[in-house]
matplotlib code that plots the C-alpha trace (Angstrom):
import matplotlib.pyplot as plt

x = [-25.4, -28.8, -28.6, -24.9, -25.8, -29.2, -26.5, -24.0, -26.8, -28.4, -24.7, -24.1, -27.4, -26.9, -23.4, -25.3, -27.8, -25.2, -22.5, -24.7, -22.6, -19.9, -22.0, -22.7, -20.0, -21.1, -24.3, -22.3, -20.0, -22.8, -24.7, -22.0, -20.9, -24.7, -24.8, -21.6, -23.0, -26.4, -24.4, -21.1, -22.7, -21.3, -17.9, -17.0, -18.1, -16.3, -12.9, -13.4, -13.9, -10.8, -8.3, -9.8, -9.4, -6.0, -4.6, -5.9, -3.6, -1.2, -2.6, -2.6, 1.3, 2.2, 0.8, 1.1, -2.1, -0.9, -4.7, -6.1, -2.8, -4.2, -7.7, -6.9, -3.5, -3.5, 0.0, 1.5, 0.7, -1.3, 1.8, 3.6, 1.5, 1.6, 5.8, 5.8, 2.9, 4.6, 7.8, 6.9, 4.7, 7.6, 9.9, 7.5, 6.4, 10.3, 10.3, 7.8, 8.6, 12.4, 11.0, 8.4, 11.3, 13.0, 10.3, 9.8, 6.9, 4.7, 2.6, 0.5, 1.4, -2.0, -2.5, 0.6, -0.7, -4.3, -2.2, -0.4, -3.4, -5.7, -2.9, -2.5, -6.2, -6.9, -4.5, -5.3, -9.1, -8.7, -6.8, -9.4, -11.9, -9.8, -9.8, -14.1, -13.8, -17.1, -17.9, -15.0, -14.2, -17.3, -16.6, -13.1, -14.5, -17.1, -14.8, -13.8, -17.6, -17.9, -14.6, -15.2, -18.9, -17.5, -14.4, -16.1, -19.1, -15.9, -15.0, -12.4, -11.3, -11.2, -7.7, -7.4, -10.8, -10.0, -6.3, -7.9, -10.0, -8.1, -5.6, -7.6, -8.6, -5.0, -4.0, -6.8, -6.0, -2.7, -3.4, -5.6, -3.3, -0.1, 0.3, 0.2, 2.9, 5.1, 5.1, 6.3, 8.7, 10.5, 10.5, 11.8, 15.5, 17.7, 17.5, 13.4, 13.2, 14.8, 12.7, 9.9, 7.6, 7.6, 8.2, 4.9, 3.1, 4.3, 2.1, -0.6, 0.0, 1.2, -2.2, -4.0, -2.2, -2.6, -6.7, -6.7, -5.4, -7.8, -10.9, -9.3, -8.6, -12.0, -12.1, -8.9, -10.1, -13.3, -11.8, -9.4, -11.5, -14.6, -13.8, -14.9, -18.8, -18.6, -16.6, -19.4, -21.8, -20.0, -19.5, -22.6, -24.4, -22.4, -23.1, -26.7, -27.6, -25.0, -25.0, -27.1, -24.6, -21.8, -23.2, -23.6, -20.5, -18.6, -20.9, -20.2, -17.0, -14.8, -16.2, -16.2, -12.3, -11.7, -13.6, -11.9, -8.3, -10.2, -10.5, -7.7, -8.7, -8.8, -12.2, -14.0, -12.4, -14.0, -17.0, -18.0, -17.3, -19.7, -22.1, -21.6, -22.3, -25.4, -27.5, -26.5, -28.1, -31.7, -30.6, -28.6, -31.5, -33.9, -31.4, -31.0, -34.5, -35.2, -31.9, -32.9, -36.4, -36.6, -32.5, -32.7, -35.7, -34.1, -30.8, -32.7, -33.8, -30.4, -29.5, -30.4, -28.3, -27.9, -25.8, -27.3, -27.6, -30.4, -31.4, -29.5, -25.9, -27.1, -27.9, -24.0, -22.6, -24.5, -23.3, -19.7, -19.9, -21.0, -18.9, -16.1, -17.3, -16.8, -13.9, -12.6, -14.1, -11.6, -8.6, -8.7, -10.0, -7.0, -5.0, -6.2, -5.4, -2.2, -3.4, -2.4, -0.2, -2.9, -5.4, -2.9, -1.9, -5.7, -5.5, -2.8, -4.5, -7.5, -5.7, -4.5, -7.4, -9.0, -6.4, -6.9, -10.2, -10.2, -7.4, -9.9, -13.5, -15.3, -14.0, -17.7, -19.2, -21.1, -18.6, -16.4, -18.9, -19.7, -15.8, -15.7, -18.8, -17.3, -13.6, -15.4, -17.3, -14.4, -12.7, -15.4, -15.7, -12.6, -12.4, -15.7, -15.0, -11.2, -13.1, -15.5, -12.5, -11.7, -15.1, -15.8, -12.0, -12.1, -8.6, -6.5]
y = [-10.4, -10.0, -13.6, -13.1, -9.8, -11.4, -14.0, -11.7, -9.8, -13.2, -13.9, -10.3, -10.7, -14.3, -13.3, -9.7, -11.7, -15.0, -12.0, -9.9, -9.1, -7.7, -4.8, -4.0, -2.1, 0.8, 0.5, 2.1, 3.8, 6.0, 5.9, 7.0, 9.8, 11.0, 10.9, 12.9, 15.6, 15.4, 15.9, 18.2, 20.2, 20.6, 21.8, 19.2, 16.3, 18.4, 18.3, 15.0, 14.4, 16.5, 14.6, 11.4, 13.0, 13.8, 10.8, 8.6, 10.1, 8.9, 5.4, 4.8, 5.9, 3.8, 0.1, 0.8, -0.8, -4.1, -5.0, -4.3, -6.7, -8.8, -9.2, -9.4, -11.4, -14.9, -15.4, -15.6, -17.2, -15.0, -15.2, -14.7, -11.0, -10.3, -10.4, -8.5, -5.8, -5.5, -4.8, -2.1, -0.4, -0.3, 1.0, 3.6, 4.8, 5.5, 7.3, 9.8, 10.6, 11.4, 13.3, 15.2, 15.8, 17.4, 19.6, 20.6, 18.5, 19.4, 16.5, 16.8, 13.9, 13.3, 13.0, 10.7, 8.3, 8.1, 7.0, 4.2, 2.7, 3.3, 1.2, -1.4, -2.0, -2.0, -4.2, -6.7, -6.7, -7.5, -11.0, -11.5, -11.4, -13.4, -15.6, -16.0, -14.8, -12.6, -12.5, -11.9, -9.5, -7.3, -7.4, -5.5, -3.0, -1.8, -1.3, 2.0, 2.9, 2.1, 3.4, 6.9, 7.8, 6.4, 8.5, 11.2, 11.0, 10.8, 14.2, 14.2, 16.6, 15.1, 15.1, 12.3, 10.6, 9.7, 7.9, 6.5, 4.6, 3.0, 2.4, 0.4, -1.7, -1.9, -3.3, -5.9, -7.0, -7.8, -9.8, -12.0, -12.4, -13.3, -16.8, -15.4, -12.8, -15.2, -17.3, -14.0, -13.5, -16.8, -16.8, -13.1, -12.3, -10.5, -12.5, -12.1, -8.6, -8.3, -10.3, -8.2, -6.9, -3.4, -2.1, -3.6, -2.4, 1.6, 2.2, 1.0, 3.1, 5.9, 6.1, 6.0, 8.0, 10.5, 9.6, 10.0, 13.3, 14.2, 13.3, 14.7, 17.8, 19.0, 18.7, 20.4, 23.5, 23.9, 23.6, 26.2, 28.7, 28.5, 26.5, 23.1, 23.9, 23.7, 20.9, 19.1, 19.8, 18.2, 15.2, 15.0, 15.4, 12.3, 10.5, 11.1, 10.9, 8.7, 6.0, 3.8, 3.5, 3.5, 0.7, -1.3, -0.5, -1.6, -4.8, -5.6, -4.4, -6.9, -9.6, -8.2, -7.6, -11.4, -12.4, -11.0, -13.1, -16.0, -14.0, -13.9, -11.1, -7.5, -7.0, -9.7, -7.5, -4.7, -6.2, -7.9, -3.8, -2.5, -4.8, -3.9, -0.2, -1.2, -2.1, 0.3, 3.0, 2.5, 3.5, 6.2, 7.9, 7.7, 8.9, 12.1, 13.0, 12.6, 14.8, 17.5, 18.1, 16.9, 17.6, 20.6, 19.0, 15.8, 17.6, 19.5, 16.6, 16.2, 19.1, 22.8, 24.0, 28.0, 28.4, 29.9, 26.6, 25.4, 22.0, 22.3, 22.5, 19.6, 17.7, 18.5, 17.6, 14.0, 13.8, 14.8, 11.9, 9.3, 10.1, 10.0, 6.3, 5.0, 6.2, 5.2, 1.5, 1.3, 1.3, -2.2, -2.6, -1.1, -2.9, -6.3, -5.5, -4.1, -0.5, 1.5, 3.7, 4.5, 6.0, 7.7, 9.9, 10.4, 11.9, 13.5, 15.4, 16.1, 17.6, 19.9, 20.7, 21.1, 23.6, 25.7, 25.9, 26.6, 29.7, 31.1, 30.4, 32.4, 30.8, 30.7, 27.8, 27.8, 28.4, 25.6, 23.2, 24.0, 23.4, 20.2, 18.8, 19.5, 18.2, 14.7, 14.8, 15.4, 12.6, 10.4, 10.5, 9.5, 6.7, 5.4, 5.8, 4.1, 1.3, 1.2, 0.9, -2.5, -3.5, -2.9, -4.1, -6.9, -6.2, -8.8]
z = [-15.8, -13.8, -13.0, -11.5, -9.8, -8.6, -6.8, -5.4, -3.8, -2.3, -0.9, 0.2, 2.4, 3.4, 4.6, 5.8, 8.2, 9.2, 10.5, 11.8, 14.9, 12.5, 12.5, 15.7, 16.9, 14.7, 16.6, 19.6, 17.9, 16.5, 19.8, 21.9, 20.0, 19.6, 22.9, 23.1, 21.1, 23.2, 26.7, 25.9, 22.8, 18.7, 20.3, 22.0, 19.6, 16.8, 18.8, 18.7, 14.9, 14.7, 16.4, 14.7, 11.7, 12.2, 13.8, 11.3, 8.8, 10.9, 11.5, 7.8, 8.0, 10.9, 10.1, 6.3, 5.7, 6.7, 8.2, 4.3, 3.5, 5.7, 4.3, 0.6, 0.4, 1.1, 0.6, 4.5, 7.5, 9.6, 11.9, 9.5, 8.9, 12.4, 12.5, 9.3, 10.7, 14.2, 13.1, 10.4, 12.8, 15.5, 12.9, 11.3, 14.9, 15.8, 12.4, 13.2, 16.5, 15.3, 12.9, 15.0, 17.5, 14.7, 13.4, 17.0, 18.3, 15.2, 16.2, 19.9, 21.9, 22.0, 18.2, 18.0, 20.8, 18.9, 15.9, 17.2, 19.2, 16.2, 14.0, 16.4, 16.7, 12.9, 12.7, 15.3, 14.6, 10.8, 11.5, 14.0, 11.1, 8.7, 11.2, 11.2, 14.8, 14.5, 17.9, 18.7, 16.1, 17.3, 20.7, 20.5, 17.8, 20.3, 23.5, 21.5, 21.4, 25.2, 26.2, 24.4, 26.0, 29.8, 29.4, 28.1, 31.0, 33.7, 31.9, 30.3, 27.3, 23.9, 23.7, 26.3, 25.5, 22.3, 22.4, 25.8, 24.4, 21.5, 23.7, 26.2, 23.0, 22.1, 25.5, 25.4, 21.7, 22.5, 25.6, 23.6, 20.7, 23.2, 21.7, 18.7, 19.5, 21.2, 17.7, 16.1, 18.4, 18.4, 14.4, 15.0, 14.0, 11.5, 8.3, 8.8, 9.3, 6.1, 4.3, 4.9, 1.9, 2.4, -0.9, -1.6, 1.1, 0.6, -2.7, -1.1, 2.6, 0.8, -1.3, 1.8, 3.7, 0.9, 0.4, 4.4, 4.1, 1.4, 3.6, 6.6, 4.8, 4.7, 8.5, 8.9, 6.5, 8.5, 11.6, 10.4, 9.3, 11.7, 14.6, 16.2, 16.4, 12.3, 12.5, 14.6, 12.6, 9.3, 11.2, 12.7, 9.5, 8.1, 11.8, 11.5, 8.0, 5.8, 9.2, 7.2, 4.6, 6.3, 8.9, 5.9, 4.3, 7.5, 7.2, 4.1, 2.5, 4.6, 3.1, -0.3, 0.0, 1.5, -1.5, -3.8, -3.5, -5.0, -8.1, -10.6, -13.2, -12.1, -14.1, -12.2, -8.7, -10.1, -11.2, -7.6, -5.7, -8.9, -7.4, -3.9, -4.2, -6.8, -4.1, -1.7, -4.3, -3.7, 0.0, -0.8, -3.0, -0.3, 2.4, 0.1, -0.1, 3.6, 4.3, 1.5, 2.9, 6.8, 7.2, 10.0, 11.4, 12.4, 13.4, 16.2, 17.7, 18.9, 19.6, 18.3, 15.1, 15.2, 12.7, 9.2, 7.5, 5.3, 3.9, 1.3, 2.8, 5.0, 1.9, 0.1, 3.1, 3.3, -0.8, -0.1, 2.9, 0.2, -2.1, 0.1, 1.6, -2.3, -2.9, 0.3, -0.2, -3.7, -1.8, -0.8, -4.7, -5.7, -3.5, -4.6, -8.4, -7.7, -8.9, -5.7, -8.1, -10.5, -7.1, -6.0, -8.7, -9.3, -5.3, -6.1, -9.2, -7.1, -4.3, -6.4, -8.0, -4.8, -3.3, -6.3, -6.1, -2.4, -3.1, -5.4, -3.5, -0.6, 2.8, 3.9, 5.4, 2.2, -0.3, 1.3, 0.8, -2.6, -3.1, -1.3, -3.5, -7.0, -5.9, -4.7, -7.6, -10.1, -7.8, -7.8, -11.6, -12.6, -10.2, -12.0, -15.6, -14.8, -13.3, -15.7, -18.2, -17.0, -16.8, -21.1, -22.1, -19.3, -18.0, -16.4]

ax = plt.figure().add_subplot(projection="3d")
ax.plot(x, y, z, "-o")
ax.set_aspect("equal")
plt.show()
């Protein structure tokens, strides 16, 4: 056991160092939104995390998490993929905008554009990493980064800035993929379209779609109840404090999901994640105790936090982020052993747990976030002791 772990670390940071460039996009993702909140202030950054929020509910909806497909199937041409992605993303995106006209424009434009660029991208950029393309890979995640803080600096508002930028991405990703597309396109007719998988593909989208409205939601409620400036400072918290984590996460979770189609048994799946997030704990420890006693200090720095906040609510916040990370890292786990029904009831429960306890709690800043941290925990929990379950009876 120590032996095999000892190994899967070794690989995790031979493939860490050899793919470096994988990572770097979060580099300027983080900077530029820093940066952001350095410039334009908490209001304007938390408009931002809003409408990312938001749209990538919609995201999830519109490619139905054909780039995950994409990463742990090995059972199509990536061609093949792309015909199958393209056309459900065209036929979902016709979907909602009937049924946004219908509801009468429930959806901002602007939300609805983010959506479909952010889809097209995630989509696009996940065959460019199946396809070892690192550098390549890297280079379109960052033109986001880039675009946002140069759109931003022109001055723009956040409702252009945002779909801007993964549009631009968009636009570029399809140029490079044209040959590509114009495979798809002559393989495209009737008989195919039909013969797409995409009873398969709703559990795991609609699981998503569901998790993604369960992280967004805590966005959402704050935004709701005390504006964008508390929305910035959630998601700067998690920018600032859980970035470690999530930089490695992005880093190393792609390759943990490609991995695991070479492994048959779902217990051996769930075994190789395990390991993932056991050495990410050291970090996580020491990430808490900086937050929990240097939080507020290291905040300011950035920019000046007025609000009545202690080191405390800085340090639930940086544990609801984490939590939130893992059990957004299992759905391409539960994807891979064909589980996606199983997470999403357990989303479902928690949702509803969560809106009970949220009808029944102070809407304080402080009471919210005591909510938020006993529904992730709660969610978290089960999620580990079903995982676990496969682990002790080995489940195929």
């Amino acid at each position: 056991m120590k032996l095999e772990q000892g190994l899967f670390r070794l690989w995790i940071v031979n493939n860490f160092i050899k793919n470096l460039p994988v990572v770097i996009h979060q580099i300027f993702f983080l900077t530029a939104q820093l940066l952001i909140l350095y410039m334009y202030g908490i209001g304007y950054s938390g408009s931002l995390a809003y409408i990312g929020a938001v749209s990538t509910i919609l995201a999830v909806l519109i490619n139905l998490k054909w780039d995950i497909e994409i990463l742990v199937s090995n059972h199509q041409r990536l061609s093949d993929s792309l015909l199958d992605a393209s056309v459900t993303i065209i036929i979902m995106t016709i979907l909602i905008s009937i049924l946004n006209i219908l509801i009468g424009d429930f959806l901002p434009l602007h939300i609805l554009f983010s959506a479909i660029a952010i889809g097209i991208h995630e989509l696009l950029v996940s065959i460019l990493f199946v396809q070892r393309k690192i550098l390549t890979y890297s280079f379109f995640r960052t033109i986001p980064a880039l675009a946002l803080f140069c759109f931003a600096l022109i001055g723009f508002e956040p409702e252009v800035v945002w779909p801007a930028s993964f549009f631009l991405s968009a636009i570029f990703l399809v140029l490079y993929f044209r040959n590509l597309f114009s495979k798809v396109l002559c393989d495209l007719n009737v008989s195919r379209i039909k013969n797409i998988r995409f009873i398969n593909n709703i559990n795991a989208a609609i699981t998503a779609t569901i998790f993604a409205v369960f992280s967004a939601s805590f966005v959402i409620i704050i935004n709701f109840y005390h504006g964008s400036e508390y929305v910035g400072l959630w998601a700067n918290t998690m920018r600032i404090f859980n970035s470690i984590i999530f930089f490695l996460l992005a880093a190393c979770l792609p390759f943990v999901l490609n991995m695991l189609k070479d492994r048959e048994l779902a217990f051996e799946k769930v075994k190789i994640f395990f390991y993932l997030w056991l050495i990410f704990l050291p970090i996580i420890i020491v990430s808490f105790f900086i937050v929990s006693n240097w939080g507020l200090f290291i905040f300011s720095f950035i920019q000046p936090v007025d609000f009545e906040i202690t080191n405390t609510h800085l340090s639930l916040i940086f544990l609801v982020g984490m939590g939130i990370s893992f059990i957004g890292s299992t759905q391409g786990l539960y994807q891979a052993i064909n589980k996606s029904v199983i997470l999403f009831i357990m989303i479902i429960i928690t949702l509803i747990l969560g809106l009970f306890f949220i009808n029944i709690s102070t809407l304080s800043f402080t009471g919210l976030i005591q909510t938020f941290s006993f529904v992730v925990l709660f969610f978290f929990c089960i999620i580990s002791m079903h995982l676990i379950y496969h682990l002790i009876f080995k489940i195929r």
